[in-house]
Residue frames relative to the residue before (quaternion, step in Angstrom):
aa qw qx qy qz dx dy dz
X 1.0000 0.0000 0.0000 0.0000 0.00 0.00 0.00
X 0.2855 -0.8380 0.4616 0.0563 3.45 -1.07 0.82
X 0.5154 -0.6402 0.3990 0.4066 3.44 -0.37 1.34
X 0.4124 0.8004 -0.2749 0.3373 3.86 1.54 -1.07
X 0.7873 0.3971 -0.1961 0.4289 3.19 -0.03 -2.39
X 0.5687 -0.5832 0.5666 0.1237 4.13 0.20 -0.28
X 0.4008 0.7305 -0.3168 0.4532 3.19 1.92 -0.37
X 0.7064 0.5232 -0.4021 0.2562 3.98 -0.07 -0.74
X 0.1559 -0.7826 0.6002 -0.0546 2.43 -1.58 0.91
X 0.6470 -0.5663 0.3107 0.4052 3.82 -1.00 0.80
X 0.7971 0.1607 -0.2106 0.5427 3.60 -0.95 1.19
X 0.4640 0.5182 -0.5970 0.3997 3.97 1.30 0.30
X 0.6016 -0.5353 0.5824 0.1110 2.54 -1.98 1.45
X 0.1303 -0.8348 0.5333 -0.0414 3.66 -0.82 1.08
X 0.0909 0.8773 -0.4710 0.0167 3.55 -0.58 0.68
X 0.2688 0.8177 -0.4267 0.2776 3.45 0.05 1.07
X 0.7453 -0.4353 0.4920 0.1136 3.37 -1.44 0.43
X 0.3767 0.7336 -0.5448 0.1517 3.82 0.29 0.26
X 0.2341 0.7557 -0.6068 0.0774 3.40 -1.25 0.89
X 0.2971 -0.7247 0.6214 0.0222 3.52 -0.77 2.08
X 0.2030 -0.8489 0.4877 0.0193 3.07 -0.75 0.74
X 0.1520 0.7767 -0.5934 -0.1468 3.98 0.18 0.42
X 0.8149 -0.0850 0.3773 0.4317 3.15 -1.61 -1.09
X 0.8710 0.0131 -0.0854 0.4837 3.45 0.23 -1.16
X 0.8312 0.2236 -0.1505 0.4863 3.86 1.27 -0.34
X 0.4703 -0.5243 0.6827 0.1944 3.29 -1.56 1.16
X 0.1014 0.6989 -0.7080 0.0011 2.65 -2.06 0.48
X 0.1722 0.9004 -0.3988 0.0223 3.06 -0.63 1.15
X 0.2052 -0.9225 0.3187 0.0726 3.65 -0.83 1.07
X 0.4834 -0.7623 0.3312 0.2750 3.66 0.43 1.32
X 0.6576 -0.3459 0.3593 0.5646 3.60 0.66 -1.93
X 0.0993 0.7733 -0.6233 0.0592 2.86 -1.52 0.52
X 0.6315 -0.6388 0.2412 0.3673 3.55 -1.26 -0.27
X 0.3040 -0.7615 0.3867 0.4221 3.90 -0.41 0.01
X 0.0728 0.7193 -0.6776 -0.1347 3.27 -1.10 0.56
X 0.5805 -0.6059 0.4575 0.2944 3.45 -1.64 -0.58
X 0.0917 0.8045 -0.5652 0.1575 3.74 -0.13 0.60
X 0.4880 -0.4187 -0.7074 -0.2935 0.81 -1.47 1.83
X 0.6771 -0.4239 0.0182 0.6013 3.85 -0.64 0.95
X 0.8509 0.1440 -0.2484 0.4400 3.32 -1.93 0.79
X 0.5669 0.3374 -0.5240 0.5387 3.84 0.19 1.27
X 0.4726 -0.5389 0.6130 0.3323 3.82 -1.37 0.58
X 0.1967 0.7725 -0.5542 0.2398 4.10 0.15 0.81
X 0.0223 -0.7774 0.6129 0.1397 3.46 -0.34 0.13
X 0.4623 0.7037 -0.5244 -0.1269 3.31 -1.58 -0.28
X 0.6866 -0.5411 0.4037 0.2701 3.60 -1.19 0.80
X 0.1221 -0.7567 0.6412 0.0376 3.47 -0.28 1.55
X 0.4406 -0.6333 0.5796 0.2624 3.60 -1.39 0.42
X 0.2765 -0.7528 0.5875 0.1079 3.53 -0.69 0.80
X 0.4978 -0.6554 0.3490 0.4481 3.97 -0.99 0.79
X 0.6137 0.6457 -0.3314 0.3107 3.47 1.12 -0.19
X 0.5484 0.5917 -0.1546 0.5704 2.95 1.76 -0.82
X 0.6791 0.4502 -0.2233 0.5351 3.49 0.70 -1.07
X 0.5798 0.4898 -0.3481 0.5503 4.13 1.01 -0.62
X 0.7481 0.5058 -0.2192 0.3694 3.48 0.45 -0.44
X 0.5870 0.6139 -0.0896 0.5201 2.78 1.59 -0.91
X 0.7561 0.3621 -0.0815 0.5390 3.40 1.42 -0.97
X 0.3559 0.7382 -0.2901 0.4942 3.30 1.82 -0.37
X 0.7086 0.5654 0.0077 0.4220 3.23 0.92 -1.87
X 0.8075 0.2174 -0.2749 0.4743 3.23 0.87 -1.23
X 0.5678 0.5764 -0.4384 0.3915 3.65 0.79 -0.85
X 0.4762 0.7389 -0.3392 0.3348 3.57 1.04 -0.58
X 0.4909 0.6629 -0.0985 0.5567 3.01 1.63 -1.81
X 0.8375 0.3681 -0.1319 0.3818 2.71 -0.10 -1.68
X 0.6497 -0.3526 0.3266 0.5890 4.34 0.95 0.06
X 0.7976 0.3704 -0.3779 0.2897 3.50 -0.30 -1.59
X 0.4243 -0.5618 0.6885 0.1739 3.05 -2.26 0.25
X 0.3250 -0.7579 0.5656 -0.0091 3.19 -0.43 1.91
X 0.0916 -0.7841 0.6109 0.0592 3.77 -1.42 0.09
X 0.2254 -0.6065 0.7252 0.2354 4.04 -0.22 0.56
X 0.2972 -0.6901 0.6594 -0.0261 3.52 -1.44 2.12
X 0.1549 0.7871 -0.5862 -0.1130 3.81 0.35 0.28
X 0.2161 -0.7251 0.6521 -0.0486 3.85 -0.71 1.34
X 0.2871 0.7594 -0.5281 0.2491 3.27 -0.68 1.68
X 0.1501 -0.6412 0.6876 0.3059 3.70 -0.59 -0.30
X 0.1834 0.6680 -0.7132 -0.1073 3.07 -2.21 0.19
X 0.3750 -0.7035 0.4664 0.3834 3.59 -1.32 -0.44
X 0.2854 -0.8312 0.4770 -0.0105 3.23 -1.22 1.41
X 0.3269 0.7158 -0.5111 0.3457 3.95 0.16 0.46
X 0.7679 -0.4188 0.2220 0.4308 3.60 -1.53 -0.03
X 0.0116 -0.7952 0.5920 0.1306 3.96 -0.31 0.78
X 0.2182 -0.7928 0.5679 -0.0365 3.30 -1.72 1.01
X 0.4473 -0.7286 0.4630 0.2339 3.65 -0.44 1.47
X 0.3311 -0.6567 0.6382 0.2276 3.75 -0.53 0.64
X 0.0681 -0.7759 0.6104 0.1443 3.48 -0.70 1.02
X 0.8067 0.1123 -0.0392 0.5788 3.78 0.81 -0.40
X 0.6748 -0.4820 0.3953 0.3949 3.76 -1.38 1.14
X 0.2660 -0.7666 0.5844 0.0058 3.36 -1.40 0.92
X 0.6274 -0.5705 0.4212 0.3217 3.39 -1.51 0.15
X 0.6922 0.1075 -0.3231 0.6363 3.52 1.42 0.31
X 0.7074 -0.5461 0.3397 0.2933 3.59 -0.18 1.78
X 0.3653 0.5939 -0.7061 0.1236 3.03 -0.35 1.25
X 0.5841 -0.5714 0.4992 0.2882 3.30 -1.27 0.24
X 0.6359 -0.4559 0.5459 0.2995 4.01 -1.31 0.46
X 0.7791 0.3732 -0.1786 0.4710 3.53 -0.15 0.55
X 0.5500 0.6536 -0.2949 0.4282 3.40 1.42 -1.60
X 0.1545 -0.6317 0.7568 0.0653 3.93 -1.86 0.63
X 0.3043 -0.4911 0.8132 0.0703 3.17 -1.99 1.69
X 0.2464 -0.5871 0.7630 0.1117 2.76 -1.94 0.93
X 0.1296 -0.7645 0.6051 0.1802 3.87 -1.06 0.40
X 0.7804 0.4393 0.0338 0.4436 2.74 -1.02 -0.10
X 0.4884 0.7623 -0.3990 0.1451 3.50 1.37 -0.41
X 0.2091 -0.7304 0.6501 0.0103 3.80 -1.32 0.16
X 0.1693 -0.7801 0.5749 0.1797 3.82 -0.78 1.22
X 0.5229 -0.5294 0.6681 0.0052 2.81 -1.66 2.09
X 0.0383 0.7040 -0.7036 -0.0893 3.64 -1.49 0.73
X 0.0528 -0.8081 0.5776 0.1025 3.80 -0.91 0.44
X 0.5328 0.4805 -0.4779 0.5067 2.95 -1.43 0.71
X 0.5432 -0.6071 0.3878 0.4312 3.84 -1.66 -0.05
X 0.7367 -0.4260 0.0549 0.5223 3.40 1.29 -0.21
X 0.6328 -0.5212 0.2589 0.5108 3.72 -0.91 -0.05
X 0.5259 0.5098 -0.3927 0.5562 3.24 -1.09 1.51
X 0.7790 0.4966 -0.2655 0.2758 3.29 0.59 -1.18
X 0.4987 -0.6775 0.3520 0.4104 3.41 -0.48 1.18
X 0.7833 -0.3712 0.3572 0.3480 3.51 -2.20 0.11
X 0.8872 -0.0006 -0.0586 0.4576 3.44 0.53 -0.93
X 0.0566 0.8419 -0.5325 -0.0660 3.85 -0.20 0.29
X 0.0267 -0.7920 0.6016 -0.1008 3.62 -1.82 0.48
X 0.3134 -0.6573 0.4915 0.4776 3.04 -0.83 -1.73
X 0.0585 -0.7145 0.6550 0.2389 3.25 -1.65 -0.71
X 0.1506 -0.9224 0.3544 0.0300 2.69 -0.88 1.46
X 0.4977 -0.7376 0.4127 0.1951 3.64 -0.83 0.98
X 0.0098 -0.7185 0.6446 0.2612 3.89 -1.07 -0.03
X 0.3712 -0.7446 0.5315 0.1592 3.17 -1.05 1.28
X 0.5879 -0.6495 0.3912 0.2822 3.14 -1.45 1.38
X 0.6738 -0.4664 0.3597 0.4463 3.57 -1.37 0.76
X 0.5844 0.5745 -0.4168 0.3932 4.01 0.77 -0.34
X 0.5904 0.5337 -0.1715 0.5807 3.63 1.90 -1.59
X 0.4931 -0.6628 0.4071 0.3896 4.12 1.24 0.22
X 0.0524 -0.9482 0.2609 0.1735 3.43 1.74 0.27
X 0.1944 -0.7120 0.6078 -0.2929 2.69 0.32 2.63
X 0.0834 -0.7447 0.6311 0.2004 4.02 -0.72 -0.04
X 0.2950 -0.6988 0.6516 -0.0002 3.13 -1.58 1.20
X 0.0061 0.7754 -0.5850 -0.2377 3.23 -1.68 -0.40
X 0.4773 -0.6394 0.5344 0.2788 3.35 -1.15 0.79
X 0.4700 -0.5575 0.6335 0.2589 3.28 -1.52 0.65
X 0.0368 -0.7009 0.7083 0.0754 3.56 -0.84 1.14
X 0.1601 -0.6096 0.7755 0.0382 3.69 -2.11 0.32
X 0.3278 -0.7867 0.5151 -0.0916 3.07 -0.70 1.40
X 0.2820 0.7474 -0.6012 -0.0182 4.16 0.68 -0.54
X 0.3055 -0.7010 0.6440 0.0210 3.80 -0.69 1.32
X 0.1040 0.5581 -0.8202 0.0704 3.90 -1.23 1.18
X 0.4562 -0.7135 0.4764 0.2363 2.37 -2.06 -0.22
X 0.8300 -0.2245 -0.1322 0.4932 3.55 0.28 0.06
X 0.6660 0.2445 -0.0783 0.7004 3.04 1.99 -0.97
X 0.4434 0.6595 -0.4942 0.3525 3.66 1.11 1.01
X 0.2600 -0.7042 0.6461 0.1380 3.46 -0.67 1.80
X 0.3900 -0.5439 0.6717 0.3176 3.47 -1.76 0.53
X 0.5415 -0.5432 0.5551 0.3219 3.52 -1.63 0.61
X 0.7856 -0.4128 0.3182 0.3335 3.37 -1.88 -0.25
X 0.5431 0.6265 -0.2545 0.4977 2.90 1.84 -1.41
X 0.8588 0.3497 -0.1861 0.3250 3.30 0.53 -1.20
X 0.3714 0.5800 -0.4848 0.5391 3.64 1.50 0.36
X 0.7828 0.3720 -0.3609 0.3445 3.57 0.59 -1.30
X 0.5793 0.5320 -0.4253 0.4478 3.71 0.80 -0.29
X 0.7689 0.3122 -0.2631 0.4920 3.60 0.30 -0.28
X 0.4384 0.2018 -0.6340 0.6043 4.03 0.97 0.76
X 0.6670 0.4169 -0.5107 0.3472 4.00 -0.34 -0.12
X 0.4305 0.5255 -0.4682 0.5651 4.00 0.66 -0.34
X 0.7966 0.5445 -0.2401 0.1069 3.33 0.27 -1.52
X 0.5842 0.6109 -0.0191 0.5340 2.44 1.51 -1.98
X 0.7117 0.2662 -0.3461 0.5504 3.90 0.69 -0.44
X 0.5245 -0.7139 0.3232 0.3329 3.52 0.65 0.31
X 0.3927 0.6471 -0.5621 0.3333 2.95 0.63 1.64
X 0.6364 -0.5120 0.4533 0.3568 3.71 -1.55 0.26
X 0.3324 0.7678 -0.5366 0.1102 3.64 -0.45 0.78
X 0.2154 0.8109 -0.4738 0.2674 4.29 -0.95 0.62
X 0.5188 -0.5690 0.4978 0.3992 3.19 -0.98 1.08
X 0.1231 -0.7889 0.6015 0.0254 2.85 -1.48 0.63
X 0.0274 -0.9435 0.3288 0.0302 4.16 -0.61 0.97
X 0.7800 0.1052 -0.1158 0.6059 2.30 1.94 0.68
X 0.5145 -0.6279 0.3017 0.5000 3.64 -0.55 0.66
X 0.4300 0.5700 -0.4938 0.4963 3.64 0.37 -0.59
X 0.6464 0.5337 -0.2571 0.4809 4.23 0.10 -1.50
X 0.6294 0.4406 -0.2124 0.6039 3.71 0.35 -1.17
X 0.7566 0.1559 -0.3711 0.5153 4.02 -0.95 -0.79
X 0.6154 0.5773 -0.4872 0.2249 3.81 0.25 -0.17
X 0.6867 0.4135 -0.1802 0.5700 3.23 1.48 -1.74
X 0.6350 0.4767 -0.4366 0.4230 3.90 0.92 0.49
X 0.6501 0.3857 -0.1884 0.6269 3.60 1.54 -0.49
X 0.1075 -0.9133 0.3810 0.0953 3.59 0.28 1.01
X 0.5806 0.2672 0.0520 0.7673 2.71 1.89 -1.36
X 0.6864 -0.6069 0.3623 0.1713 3.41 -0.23 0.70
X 0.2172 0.8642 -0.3652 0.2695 3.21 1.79 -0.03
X 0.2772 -0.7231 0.6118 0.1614 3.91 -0.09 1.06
């Protein structure tokens, strides 16, 4: 779809290339979502979505040394599952799965736990017996007006507190910072 064709519409999905160039800064913007702003004027502009923005940071911290991880925090139930092939005596539907036997399955490291986690690692200076480590890092990605939950404040003072790298994060720029504390190349 082309910013061009006149075609957009609220909540179209938008993928494109954008780079502003000035004198002293780049800017560049992969994808994101359209909306209108602000309501009742023919404005456009290209909102960043948290998915978009995780990916984005995925990428740079990459760049930037650390080893990123997609945290996917969920529950389900796991046990023997069976395709209903025909309507039953307790209403199921053609199409519908029985679990037996079933058993709840959490993923992820637990509730709370931020969006993306890893490390970054450091080489200590010949004074540090230059041995290299790495810090456990925790990433929780919003988007501009995304609040972290309780859970997720308390996982990142606990990241913290054991001396790891952890913090909302809204942007990649946000992310290679809170992995490069000290500036450490």
């Amino acid at each position: 779809m082309s910013l061009m064709d006149g075609n957009l519409t609220e909540g179209t999905e938008l993928s494109l290339s954008l780079k502003v160039m000035t004198d002293r800064i780049g800017i560049e913007l992969s994808s994101g979502a359209v909306t209108r702003a602000p309501p009742d004027t023919a404005d456009w502009r290209v909102t960043m979505t948290e998915k978009n923005i995780q990916s984005e940071i995925m990428l740079a911290t990459s760049r930037a040394g650390a080893t990123v991880f997609r945290n996917n925090v969920a529950n389900a139930v796991a046990g023997q599952m069976h395709r209903v092939e025909k309507d039953g005596p307790v209403m199921l539907r053609t199409g519908d799965w029985v679990v037996r036997n079933g058993r709840r399955t959490q993923f992820g490291l637990c509730v709370g736990s931020s969006d993306l986690i890893g490390w970054r690692s450091l080489v200590i200076t010949p004074e540090m017996v230059g041995r290299r480590i790495a810090r456990f890092l925790a990433l929780e990605v919003k988007t501009a007006t995304g609040k972290a939950t309780d859970d997720q404040k308390r996982f990142i003072a606990a990241v913290r507190a054991a001396g790891g790298l952890a913090g909302v994060v809204r942007s990649a720029d946000e992310a290679v910072g809170l992995c490069n504390p000290l500036g450490i190349e």
